[in-house]
N, C-alpha and C positions, 0 to 999 in steps of 0.2 A: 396554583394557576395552571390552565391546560399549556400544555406544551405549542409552541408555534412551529417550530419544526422539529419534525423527528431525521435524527443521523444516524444512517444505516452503515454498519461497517461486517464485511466479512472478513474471514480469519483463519485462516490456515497455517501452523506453527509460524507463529509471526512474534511470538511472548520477548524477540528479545527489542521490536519496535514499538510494544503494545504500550508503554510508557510514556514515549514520548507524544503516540498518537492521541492517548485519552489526554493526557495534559493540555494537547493543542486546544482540544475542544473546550475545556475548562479556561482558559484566558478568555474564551470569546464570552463579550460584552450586551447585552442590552439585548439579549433574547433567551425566551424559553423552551427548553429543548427536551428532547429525551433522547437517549442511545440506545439502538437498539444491536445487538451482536452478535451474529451469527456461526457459530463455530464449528467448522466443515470437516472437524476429525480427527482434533490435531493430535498430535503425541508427544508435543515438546514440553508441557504445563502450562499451556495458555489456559484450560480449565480452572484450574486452581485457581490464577491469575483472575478471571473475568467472575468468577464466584467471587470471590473474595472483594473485587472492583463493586459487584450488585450487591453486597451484603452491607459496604461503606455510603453505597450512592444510591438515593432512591430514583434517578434518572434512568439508573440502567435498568436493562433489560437483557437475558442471556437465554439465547435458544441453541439447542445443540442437533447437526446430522451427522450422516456416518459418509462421506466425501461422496457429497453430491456435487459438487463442484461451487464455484463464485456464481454461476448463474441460479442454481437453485436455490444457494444463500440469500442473495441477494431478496428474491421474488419472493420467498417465504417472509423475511422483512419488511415486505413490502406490502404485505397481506396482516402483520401487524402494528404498520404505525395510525398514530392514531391523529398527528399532522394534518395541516391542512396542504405541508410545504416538506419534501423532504433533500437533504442533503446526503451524499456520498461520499465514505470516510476509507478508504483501502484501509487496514493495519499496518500497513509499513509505510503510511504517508503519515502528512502533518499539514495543518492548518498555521497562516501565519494570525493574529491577535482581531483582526481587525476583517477578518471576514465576513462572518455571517451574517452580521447585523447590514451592515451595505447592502449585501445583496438581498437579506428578507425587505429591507424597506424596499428598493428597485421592484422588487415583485409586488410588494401591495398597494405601492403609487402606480401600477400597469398592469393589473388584475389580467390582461390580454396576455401578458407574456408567461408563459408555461415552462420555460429551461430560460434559465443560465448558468454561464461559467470564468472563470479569471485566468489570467497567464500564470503559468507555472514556473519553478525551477526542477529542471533534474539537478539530481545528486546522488556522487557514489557510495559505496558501501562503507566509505571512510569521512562518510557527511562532506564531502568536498562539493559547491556547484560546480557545475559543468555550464550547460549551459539553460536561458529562460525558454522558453516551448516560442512566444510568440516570436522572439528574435529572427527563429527562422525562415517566417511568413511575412516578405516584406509588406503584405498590404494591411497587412495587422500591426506589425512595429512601428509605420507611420503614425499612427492612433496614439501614441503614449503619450501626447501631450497632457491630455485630461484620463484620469485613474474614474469616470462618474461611469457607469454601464451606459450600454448606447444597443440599439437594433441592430443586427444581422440584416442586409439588404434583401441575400437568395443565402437563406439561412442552408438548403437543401446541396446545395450547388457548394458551398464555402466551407463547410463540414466534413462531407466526400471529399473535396480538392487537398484538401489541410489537414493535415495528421492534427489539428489545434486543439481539439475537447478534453481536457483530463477529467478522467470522471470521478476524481477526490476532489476536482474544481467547481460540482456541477451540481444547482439545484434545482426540484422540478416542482411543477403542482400535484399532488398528490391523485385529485382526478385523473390529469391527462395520463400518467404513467396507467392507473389502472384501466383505463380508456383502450391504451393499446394493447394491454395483458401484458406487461411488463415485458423483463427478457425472453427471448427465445431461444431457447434450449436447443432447437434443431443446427441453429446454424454451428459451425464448428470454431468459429472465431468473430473476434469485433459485432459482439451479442449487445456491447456498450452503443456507440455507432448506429446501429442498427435501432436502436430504442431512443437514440435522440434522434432520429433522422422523422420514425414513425411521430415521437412528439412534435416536430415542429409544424407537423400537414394538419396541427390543432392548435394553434396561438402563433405568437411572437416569440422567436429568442434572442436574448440580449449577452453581451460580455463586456468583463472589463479586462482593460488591461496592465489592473492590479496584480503583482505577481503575491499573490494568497493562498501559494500552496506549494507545497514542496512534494517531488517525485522521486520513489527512492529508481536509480536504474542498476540493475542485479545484471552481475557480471554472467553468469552462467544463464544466458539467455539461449533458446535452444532452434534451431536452425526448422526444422518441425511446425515449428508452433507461426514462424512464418508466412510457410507454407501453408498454412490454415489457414492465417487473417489474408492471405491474397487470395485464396480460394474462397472466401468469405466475402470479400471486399468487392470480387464478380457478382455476386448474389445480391450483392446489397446495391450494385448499381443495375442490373434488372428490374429490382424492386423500385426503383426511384427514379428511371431515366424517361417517364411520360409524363413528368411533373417540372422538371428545368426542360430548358428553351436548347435550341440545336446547338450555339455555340457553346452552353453551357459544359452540355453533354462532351464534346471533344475535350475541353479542360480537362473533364471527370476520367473521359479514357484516359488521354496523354498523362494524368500523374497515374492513374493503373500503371500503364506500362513504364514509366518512371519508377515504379516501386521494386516491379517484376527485374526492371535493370540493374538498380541497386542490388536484388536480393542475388541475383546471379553474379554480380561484380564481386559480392564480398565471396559467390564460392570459386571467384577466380577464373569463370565463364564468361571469357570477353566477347566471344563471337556471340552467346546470347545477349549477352550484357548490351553488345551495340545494337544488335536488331531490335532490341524493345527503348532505347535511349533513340534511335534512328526513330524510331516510331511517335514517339512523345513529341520530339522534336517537330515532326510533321504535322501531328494532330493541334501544335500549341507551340507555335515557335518561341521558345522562350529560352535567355539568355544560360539558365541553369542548366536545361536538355542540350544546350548546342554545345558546354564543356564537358559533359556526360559524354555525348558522342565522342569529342577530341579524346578525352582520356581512353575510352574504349577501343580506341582507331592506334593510339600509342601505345597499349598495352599488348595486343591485340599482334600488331606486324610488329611490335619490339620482339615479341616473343615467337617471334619465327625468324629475326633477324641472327 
């Protein structure tokens, strides 16, 4: 039977999650799928490993580059599923049992909606949760009454505002991805973002807030790479700020500079730290940014005191 969704996963020495990963996908129930795997160079024996995975499973599928990065994994992937519907699988994430199938049906009871995606858990490198992704959004945490996917109102505007999309959460129309040429290479970060944002100016997107998916969070996260996705995150709101409405738009800056304040907080920069937490605050008065401030403002003359 042809496949109804193909699950796209890249791979970068990841051989010692790549167990748990391909497992998740094998619980899931009442669809037909193919994997397809993209392996970006690795050196650890992930090869062996996913040989060996294609040579047991007629599912899979194993393509190899020499580290072109997740974004040209990815797109090469993408270039051969053969899906009408495809799903995103990191290697070091995992599906919980009861994924796919929900969400393939949501999609072809609403042929209009082109992406969805589910609440997550992060979790550390010692499989401990932390915490669920939409927890932190109170206006998505309200919603938990009903786990059924529901419509994004200003899918464009809510995406931007909320760190919310994991993209081992998120599945799309195999058109619409290729519709907008999938990721873009040029941007220097959040090329995920960026290709749901381009998807949604073509359908509907829906979420639930079934938490279906686990997020590994790697301690050795790198201060750099940061600095990318904010520099990224300017770019991506250029691209999109003639499409949401004026109020929209200050939400979108106020969590920019939100981000910019955090990222200067944790390097201990409170006088930046406040001027861009100062700024959120004004662009979006909201209760979060006005203790952003306070901390900033305590921090800030404690350490001149």
């Amino acid at each position: 039977m042809n496949s109804q969704v193909s699950i796209i996963i890249p791979n970068y020495n990841c051989l010692q999650y790549l167990d748990t990963c391909i497992n998740s996908i094998y619980q899931q129930k009442n669809v037909q799928f193919e994997i397809i795997i993209v392996d970006d160079g690795s050196t650890d024996g992930s090869i062996d490993y996913l040989q060996q995975l294609a040579a047991e499973k007629n599912e899979v599928r194993i393509f190899c580059q020499q580290r072109k990065g997740v974004v040209a994994a990815r797109n090469l992937a993408i270039t051969q599923a053969n899906s009408d519907y495809l799903a995103f699988l990191d290697a070091d994430d995992y599906w919980s049992a009861d994924k796919l199938a929900s969400q393939l049906a949501f999609h072809l009871k609403h042929p209009d909606c082109v992406l969805s995606f589910t609440d997550y858990m992060h979790f550390n490198e010692q499989n401990e949760d932390i915490i669920g992704c939409f927890d932190y959004w109170p206006e998505f945490k309200c919603n938990k009454e009903s786990t059924d996917f529901q419509l994004l109102e200003n899918p464009i505007s809510q995406m931007i505002t909320t760190n919310i999309v994991g993209t081992s959460s998120v599945m799309v129309k195999r058109s619409a991805i290729v519709d907008v040429g999938g990721f873009d290479n040029k941007l220097s970060s959040a090329t995920d973002l960026d290709c749901w944002l381009k998807i949604a100016k073509r359908g509907d997107v829906a979420y639930s807030t079934l938490c279906a998916m686990h997020y590994l969070m790697r301690a050795n996260s790198i201060t750099a790479n940061r600095e990318n996705r904010l520099a990224a995150m300017v770019e991506i709101i250029n691209r999109n700020q003639s499409v949401v409405s004026n109020n929209e738009l200050k939400k979108i800056k106020a969590r920019l500079s939100e981000c910019y304040g955090e990222f200067y907080r944790e390097l201990g920069h409170y006088s930046k730290a406040l001027m861009y937490s100062n700024k959120a605050f004004w662009l979006f008065p909201h209760k979060r940014n006005f203790k952003h401030m306070l901390y900033d403002l305590k921090h800030l003359f404690g350490a001149h005191s």
